[in-house]
C-alpha positions in Angstrom: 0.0 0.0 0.0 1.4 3.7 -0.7 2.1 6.1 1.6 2.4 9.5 1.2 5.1 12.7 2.6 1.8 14.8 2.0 0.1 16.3 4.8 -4.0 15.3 4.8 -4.4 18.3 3.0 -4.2 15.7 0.2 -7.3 14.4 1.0 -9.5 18.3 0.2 -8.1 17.6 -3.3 -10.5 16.2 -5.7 -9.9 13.3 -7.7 -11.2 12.1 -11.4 -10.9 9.6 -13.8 -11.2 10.7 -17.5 -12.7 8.1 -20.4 -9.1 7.4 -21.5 -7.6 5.7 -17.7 -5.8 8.5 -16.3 -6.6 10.1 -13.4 -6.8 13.5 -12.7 -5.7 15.7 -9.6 -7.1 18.9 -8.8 -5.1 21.0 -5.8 -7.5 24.0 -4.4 -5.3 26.9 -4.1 -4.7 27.5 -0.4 -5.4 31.1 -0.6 -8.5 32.1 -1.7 -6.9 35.9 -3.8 -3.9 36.6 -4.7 -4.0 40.9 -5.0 -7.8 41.2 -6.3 -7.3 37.8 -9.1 -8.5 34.8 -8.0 -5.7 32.2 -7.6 -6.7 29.2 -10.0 -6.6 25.5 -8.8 -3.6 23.7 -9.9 -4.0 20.2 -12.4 -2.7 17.1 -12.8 -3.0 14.7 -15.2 -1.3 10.8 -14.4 -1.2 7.8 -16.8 -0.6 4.1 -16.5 3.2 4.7 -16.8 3.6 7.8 -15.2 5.7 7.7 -11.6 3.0 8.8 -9.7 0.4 6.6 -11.5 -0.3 3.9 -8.8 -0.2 6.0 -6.1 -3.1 8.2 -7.4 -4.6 5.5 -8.5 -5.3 4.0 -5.5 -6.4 7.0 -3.9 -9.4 7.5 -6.2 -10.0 3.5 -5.9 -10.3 4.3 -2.0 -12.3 7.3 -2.2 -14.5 5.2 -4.9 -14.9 2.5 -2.0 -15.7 4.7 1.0 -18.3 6.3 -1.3 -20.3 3.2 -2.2 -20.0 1.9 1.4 
């Protein structure tokens, strides 16, 4: 099983799968306004193949689980 140097902040961030596999990562920004322009969430993208692949994985299969139970 994974583990993660992340803080639980990890767990606000909202996870996605797309039609073609990957799975997608969306970060809130931690501050709400940056001056008067809203700060925009940051995105990732992960593929079967990429580094960081299982471990996101996983997390959405979790967050899948608790949701259907």
């Amino acid at each position: 099983m994974p583990t993660s140097p992340l803080s639980a902040d990890y767990r606000s961030w909202k996870l996605e799968r797309r039609s073609d596999g990957a799975v997608l990562v969306r970060v809130p920004p931690r501050v709400p306004l940056h001056g008067d322009l809203p700060v925009p969430e940051a995105v990732f993208t992960f593929r079967e193949g990429d580094p960081q692949y299982t471990f996101w994985d996983f997390q959405l299969r979790q967050r899948e689980s608790e949701s259907e139970g």
